[in-house]
C-alpha positions as CSV (number, residue, x, y, z in Angstrom):
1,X,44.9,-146.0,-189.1
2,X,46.3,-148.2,-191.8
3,X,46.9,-146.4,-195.0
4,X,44.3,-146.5,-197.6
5,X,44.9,-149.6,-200.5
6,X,43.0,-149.1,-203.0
7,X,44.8,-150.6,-206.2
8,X,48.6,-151.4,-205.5
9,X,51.3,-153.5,-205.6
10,X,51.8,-153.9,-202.0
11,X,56.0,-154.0,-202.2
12,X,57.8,-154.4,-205.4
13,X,55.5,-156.3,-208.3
14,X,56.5,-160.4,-209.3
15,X,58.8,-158.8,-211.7
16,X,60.1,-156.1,-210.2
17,X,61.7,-158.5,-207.3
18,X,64.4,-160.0,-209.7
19,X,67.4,-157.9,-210.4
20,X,69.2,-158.5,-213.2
21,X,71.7,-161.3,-213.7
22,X,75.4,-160.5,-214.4
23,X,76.9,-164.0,-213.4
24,X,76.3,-167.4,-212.2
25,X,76.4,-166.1,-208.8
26,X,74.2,-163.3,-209.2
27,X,71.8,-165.9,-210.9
28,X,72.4,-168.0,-207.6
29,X,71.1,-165.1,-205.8
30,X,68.1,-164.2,-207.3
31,X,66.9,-168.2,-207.2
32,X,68.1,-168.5,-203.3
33,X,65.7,-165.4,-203.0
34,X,62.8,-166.6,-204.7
35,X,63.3,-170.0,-202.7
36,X,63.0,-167.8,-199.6
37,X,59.8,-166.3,-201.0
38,X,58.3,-170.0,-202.0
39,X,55.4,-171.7,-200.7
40,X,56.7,-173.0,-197.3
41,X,58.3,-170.0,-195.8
42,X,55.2,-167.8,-196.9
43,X,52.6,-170.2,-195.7
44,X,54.9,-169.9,-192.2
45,X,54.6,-165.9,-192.7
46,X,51.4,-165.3,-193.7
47,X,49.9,-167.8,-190.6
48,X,52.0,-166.0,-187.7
49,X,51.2,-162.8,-189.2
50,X,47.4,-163.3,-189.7
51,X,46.0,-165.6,-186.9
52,X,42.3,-164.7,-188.9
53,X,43.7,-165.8,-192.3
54,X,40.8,-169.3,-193.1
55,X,40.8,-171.7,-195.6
56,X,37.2,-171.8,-197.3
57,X,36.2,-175.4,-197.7
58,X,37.9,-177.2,-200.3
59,X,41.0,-174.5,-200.5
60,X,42.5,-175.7,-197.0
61,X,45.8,-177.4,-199.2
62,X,46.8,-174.5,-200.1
63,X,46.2,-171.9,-197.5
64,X,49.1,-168.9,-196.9
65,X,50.6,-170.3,-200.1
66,X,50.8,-166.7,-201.2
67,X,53.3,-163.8,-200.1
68,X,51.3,-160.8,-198.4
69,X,53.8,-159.1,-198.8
70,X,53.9,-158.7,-202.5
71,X,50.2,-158.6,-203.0
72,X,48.0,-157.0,-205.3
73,X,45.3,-155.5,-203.3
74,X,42.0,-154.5,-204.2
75,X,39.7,-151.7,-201.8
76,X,36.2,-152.6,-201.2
77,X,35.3,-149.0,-200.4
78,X,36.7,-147.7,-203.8
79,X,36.5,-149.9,-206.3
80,X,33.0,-152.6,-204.9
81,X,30.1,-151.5,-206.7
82,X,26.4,-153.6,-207.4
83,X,23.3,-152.9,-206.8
84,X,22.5,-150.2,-204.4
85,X,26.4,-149.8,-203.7
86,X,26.0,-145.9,-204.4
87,X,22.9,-145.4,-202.3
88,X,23.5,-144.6,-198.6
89,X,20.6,-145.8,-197.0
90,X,21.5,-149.6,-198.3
91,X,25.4,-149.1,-198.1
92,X,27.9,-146.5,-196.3
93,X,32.0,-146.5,-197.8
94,X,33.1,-145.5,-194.2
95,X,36.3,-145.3,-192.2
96,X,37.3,-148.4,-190.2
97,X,40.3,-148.2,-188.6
98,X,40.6,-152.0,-188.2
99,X,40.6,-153.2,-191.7
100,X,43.6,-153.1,-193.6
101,X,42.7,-150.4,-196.0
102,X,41.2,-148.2,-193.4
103,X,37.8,-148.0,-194.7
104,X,35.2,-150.7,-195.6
105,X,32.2,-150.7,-197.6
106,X,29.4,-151.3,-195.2
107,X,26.1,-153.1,-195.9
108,X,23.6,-151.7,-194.0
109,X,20.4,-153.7,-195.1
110,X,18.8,-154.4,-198.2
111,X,17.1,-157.4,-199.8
112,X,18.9,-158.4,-203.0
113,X,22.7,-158.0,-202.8
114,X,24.7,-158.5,-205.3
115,X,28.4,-156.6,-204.5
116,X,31.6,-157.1,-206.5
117,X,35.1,-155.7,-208.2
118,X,38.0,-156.6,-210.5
119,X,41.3,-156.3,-210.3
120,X,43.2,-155.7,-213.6
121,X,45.5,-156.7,-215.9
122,X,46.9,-159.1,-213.7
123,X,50.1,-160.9,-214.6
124,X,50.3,-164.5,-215.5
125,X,51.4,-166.9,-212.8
126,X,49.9,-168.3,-209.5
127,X,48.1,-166.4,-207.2
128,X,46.3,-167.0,-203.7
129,X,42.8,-165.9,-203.7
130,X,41.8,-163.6,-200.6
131,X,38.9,-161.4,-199.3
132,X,38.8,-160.1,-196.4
133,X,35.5,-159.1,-195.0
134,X,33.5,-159.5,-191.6
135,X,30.1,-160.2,-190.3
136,X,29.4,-157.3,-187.3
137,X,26.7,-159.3,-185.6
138,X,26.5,-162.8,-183.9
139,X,24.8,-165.9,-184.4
140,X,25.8,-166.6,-188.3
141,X,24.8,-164.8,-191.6
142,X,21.4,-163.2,-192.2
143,X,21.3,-164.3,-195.9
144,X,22.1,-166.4,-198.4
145,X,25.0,-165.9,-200.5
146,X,26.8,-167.4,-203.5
147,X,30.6,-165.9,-203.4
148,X,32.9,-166.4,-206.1
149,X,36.8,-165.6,-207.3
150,X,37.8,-166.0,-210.8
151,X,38.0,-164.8,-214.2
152,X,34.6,-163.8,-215.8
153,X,33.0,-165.2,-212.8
154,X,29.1,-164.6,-211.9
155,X,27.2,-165.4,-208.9
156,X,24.2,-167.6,-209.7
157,X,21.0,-167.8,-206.8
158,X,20.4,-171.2,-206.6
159,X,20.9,-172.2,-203.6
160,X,19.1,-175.7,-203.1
161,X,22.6,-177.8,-203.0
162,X,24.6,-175.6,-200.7
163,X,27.1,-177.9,-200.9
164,X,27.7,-178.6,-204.5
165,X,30.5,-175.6,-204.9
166,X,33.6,-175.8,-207.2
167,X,36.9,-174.0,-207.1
168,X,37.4,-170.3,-205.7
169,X,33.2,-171.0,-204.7
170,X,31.9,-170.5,-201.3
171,X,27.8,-170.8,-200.8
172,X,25.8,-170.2,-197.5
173,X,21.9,-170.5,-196.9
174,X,22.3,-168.3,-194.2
175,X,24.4,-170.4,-191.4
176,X,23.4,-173.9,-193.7
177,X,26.1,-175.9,-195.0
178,X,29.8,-175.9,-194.8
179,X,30.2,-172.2,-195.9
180,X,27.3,-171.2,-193.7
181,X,29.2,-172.8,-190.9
182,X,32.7,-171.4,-191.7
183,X,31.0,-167.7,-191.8
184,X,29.2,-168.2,-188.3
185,X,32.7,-168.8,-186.8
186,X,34.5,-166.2,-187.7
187,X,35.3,-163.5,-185.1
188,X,32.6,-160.4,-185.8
189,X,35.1,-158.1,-183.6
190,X,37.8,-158.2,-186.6
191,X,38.2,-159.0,-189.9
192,X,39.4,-162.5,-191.7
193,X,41.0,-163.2,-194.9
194,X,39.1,-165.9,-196.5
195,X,41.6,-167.6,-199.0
196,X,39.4,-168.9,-201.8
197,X,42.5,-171.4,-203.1
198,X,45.1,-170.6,-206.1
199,X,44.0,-169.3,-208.9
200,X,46.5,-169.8,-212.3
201,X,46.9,-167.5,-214.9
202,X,48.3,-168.6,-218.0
203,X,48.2,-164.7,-219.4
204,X,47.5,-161.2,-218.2
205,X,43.9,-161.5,-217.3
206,X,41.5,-159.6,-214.7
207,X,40.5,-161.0,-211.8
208,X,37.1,-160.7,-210.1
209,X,35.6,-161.1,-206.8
210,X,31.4,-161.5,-207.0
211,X,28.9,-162.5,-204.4
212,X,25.1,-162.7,-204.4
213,X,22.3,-163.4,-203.1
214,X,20.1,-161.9,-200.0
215,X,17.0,-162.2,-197.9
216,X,13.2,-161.1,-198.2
217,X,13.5,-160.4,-194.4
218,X,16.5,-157.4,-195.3
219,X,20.3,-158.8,-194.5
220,X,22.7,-157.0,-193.2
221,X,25.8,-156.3,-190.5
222,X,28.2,-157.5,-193.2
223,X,31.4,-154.9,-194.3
224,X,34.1,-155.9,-197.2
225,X,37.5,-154.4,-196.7
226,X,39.5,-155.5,-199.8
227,X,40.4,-158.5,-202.6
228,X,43.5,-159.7,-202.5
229,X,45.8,-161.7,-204.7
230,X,49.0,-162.6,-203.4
231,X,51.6,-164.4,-205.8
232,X,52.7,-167.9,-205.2
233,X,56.7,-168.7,-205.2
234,X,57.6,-172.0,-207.1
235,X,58.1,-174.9,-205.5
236,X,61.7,-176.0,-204.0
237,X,62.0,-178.9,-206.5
238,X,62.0,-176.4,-209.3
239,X,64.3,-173.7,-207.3
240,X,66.7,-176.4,-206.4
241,X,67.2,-177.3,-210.6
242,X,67.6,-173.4,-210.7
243,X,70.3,-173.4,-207.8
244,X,71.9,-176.4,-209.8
245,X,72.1,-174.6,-212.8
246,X,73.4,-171.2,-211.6
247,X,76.8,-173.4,-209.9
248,X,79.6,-173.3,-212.9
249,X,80.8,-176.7,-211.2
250,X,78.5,-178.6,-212.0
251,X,78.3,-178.6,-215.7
252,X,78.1,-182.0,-217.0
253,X,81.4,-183.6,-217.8
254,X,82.7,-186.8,-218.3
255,X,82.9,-188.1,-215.0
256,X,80.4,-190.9,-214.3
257,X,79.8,-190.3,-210.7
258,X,79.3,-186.4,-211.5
259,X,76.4,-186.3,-214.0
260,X,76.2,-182.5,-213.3
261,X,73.2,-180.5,-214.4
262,X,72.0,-179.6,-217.9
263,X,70.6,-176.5,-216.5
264,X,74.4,-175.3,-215.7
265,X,74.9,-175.3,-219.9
266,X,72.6,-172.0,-220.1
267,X,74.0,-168.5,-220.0
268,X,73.1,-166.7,-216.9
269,X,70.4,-164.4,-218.8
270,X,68.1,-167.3,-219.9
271,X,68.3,-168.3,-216.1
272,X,67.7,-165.4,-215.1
273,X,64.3,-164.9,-217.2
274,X,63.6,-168.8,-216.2
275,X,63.2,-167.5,-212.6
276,X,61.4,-164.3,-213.9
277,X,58.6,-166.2,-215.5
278,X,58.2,-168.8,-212.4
């Protein structure tokens, strides 16, 4: 059984992956890292890792753009409450040895559902959106549903332009439009991570996952296993100034065929908190 999640950092948090400089070289180090840990070598990682990690529609650019492996992680079954979260015949927090945290929180049936949780005091910088959840039953969605990622964010239950959805927003009228479609074909014999895009935080801020919405005929067979936010590495471009900088060689000079790099004129602690704040 995987080990529970609830709140954690899943390896060493954005910060904490950056030892301090002492020299260029050092510097050198810590950017070639952070390279390794950009968007094209975790979008390679997360896909052969997660063969159920899907793009909701409109968030298919930047899909495995986060590192899993330094994720903030979120449990459904600890930390999801809304209405009639607490009350067993509507909802069971269970075991479940197949989703990531080891236990789920389970809808068993009701007619309004409204289900959600925050992460918080999430640090600044960019972060790849993920739930991961399943539907236990074939043939689409029973309900209709408005799901959302954000900061403040609040499901609304109009659902007459399923369509009409903005970032981090996925809607379904039951298996109806293009998130309706995208839930019917998911697997129901193991979980997906839906990645809701890349969300950008300009300041420590919490982050909530919220979906709504229901069925006067009772919904059900649906179970959350945990929110996710996984950081996003800079891109190459700005690693490669970084790699430029931290080489003593090529500070610029006189030489009109070696313009060298302004970036190499810093001291190797301003670098160093350069790549920190990527």
């Amino acid at each position: 059984m995987p080990p529970a999640c609830n709140f954690h950092h899943s390896a060493t948090s954005q910060r904490g992956a950056h030892p301090p400089a002492s020299n260029r070289k050092a510097v050198g180090a810590t950017a070639g890292a952070t390279a390794g840990a950009g968007a094209a070598s975790n979008r390679a990682a997360s896909r052969g890792a997660e063969i159920d990690v899907v793009a909701i529609p409109g968030a298919e650019d930047t899909l495995g753009t986060g590192d899993p492996r330094r994720a903030l992680t979120l449990s459904a079954a600890d930390h999801f409450h809304g209405a009639h979260t607490n009350n067993s015949a509507y909802f069971a927090r269970r075991a479940e040895p197949l989703a990531s945290c080891g236990k789920v929180l389970r809808l068993r049936s009701v007619c309004w559902l409204a289900v959600g949780g925050t992460l918080k005091d999430v640090p600044s910088g960019k972060w790849e959106c993920i739930l991961r959840c399943r539907l236990t039953r074939g043939g689409g969605p029973n309900f209709v549903g408005d799901w959302k990622i954000g900061v403040g964010v609040r499901h609304t239950r109009d659902f007459a332009a399923v369509d009409e959805c903005g970032a981090r927003h996925l809607r379904n009228d039951h298996s109806r439009g293009r998130g309706g479609a995208l839930l019917k074909s998911l697997p129901t014999d193991r979980f997906s991570a839906l990645s809701f895009g890349v969300l950008q935080l300009e300041s420590p801020s919490d982050v909530r996952f919220e979906m709504g919405g229901g069925s006067p005929y009772w919904c059900s067979d649906l179970e959350f296993d945990a929110l996710e936010l996984r950081p996003v590495g800079p891109p190459w471009a700005v690693v490669r100034l970084l790699l430029l900088g931290a080489d003593s060689s090529r500070q610029p000079g006189d030489h009109p065929e070696r313009p060298g790099c302004e970036f190499a004129r810093l001291p190797p602690d301003v670098l160093q908190q350069i790549v920190m704040l990527l």
